[in-house]
C-alpha positions in Angstrom: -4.4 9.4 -9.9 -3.6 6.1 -8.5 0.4 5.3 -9.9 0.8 2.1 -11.3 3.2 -0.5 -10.5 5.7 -1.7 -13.0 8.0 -4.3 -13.1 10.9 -5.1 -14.9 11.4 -8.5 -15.8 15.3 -9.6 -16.0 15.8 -13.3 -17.7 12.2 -14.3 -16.1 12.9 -13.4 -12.6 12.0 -10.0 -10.9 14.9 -9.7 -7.6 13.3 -6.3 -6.2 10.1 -5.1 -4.6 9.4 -1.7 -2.8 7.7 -1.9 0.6 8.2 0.0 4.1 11.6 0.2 5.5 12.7 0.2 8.9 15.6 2.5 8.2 13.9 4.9 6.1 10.7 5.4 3.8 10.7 3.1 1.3 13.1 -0.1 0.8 13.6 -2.0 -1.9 13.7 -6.2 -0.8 15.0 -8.6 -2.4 12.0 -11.5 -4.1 14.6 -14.2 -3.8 17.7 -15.2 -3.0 20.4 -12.6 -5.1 23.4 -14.7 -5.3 26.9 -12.2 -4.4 28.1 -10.7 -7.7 24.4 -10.8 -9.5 22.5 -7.7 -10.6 20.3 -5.7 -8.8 17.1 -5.6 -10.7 15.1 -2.6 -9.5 10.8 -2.3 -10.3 10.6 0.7 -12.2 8.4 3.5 -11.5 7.6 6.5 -13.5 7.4 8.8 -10.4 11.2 8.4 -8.9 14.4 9.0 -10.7 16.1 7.0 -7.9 15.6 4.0 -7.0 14.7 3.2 -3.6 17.9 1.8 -2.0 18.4 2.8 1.5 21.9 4.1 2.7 23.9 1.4 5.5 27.8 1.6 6.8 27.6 -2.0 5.7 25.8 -2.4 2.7 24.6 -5.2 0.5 25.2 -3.8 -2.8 27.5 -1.5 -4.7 27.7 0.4 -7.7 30.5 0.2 -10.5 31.0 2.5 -13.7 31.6 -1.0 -15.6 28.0 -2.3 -14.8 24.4 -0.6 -15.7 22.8 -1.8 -12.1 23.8 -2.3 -8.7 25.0 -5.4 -8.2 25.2 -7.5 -4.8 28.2 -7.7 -2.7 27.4 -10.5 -1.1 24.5 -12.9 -0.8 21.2 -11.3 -0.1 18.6 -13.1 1.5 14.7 -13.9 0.6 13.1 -10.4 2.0 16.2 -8.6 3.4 16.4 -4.7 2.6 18.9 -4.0 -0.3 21.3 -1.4 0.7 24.6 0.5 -0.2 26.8 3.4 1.1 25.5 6.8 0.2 29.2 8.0 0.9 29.9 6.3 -3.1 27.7 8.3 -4.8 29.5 11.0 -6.0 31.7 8.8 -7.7 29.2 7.7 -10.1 27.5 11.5 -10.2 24.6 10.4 -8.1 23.0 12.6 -5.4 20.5 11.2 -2.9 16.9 12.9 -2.7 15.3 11.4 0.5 11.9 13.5 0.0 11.0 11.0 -2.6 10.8 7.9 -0.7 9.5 9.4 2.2 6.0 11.2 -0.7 6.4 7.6 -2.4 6.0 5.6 1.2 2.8 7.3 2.1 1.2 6.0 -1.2 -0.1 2.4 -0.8 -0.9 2.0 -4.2 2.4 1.8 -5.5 3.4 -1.5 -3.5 2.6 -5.0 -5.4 0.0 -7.2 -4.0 
């Protein structure tokens, strides 16, 4: 069964895209330019019930109980990885399951062309 890739589509512009990661498995980078403050707008895909955000000790994006999506802390630049501290998660009743980026990684039909 070859997964295929959907996209959500916020106010006409998709931020997101999954692809390799240089820290771990699969990324999620940004499409565009995510201004600081703006929502993260993940592609969805049936298969996860995470989203693919990698963890850093300075990320790029956080999480809030007030907001439905991550949103940037900062400006995130055309291609750079979205990230955020796995440390927070537990405050929103999140755990982190690595083993799905690292299955969801080895499939190359889940990546947009």
């Amino acid at each position: 069964m070859n997964p295929t890739v959907h996209k959500i589509v916020f106010g006409g512009l998709e931020n997101v895209h999954f692809r390799p990661s240089i820290i771990h498995g699969l990324g999620s980078m940004a499409t565009r330019t995510i201004l600081q403050d703006e929502a993260i707008i993940m592609p969805f895909q049936p298969e996860m019930e995470l989203a693919c955000i990698n963890h850093s000790d300075s990320p790029n994006c956080a999480r809030s109980l007030a907001r439905a999506t991550p949103f940037a802390l900062r400006d995130i630049q055309l291609g750079e990885e979205i990230t955020e501290d796995y440390r927070l998660l537990p405050l929103f009743g999140q755990e982190c399951d690595l083993s799905l980026t690292s299955e969801l990684a080895s499939t190359q039909s889940v990546f947009p062309t």
